[in-house]
C-alpha positions in Angstrom: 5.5 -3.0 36.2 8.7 -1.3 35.1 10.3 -5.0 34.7 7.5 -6.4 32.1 8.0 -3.0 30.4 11.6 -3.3 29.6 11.0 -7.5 28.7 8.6 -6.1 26.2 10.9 -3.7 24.8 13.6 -6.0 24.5 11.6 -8.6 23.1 10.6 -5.9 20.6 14.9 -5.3 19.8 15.0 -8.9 19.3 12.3 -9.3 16.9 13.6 -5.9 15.0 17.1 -7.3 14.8 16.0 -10.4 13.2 14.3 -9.0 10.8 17.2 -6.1 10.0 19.6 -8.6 10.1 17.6 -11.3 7.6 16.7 -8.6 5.1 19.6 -9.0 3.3 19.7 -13.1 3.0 16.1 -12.8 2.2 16.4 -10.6 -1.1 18.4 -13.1 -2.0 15.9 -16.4 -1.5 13.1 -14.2 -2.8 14.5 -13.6 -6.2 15.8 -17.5 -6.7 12.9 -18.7 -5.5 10.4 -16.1 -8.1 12.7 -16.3 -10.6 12.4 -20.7 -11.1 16.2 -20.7 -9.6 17.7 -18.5 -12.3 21.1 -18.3 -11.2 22.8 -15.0 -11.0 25.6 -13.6 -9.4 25.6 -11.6 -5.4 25.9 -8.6 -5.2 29.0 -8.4 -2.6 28.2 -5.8 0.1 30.8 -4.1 1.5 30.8 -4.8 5.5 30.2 -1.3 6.6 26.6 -1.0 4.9 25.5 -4.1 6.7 23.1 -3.3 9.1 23.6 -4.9 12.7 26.8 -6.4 11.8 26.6 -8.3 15.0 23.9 -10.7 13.5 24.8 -14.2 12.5 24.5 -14.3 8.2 23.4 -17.3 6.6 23.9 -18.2 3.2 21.4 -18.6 0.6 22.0 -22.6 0.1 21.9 -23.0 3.9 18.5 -21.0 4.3 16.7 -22.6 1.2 17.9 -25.9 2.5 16.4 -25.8 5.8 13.1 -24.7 4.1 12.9 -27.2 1.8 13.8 -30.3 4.6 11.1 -28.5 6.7 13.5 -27.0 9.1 12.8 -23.6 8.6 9.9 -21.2 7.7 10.0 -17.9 5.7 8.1 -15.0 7.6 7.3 -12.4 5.3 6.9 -8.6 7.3 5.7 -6.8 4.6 2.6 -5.2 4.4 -0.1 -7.7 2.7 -0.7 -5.7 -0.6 3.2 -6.7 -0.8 2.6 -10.1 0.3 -0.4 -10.7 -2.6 1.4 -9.0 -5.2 4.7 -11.6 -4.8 5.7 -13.4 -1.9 8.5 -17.0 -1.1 5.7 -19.6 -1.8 4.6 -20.8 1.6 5.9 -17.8 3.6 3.8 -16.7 6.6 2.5 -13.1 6.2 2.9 -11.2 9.2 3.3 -7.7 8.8 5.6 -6.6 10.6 3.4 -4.0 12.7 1.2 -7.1 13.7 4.2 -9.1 14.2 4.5 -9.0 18.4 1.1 -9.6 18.8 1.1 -12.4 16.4 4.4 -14.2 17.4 1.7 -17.8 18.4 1.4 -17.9 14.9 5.2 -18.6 14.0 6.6 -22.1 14.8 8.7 -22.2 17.8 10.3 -25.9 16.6 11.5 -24.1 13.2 14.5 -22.0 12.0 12.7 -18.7 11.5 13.7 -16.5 8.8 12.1 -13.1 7.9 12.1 -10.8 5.3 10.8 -7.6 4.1 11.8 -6.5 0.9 
């Protein structure tokens, strides 16, 4: 019993990390992708405010490439008022306190990519 507990519980790290360490590429897509593609400059974050530093970045043009080829889908973990009131157009909405018993629901073949804010 102890054994499924803690394979729950670190299922449950795994998910949070993802979705810590997409945040930030995410804010990103959101804006290019609501804004028509309206190019502006990144903000450059210095290295010590990234949260779990250990997490693989992607770049913007990497991540919106894989979505638009059909590689990757856009899993938004925001409450749904958020979702309704702006979302990445075809971006799943799975809140993010729904999200472990609602992981069916996200492709397994696809680069998954979260967000949140």
């Amino acid at each position: 019993m102890a054994a499924k507990k803690t394979k729950n519980n670190q299922s449950g790290t795994a998910i949070g990390i993802m979705v810590v360490g997409a945040m930030i590429l995410v804010i990103a897509v959101v804006l290019i992708l609501t804004q028509g593609g309206a190019s502006q400059p990144a903000a450059q974050v210095p290295a010590e405010d990234i949260p779990y530093p250990a997490v693989d970045r992607v770049s913007l043009e990497d991540a919106k490439a894989a979505y638009d080829q059909g590689e990757a889908v856009f899993v938004d973990v925001r409450s749904v008022d958020s979702y309704q009131a702006a979302h990445v157009t075809g971006a799943l909405s799975i809140p993010l306190a729904e999200l472990e018993g609602r992981l069916a629901e996200i492709p397994q073949d696809k680069w998954i990519i979260t967000y949140c804010t």
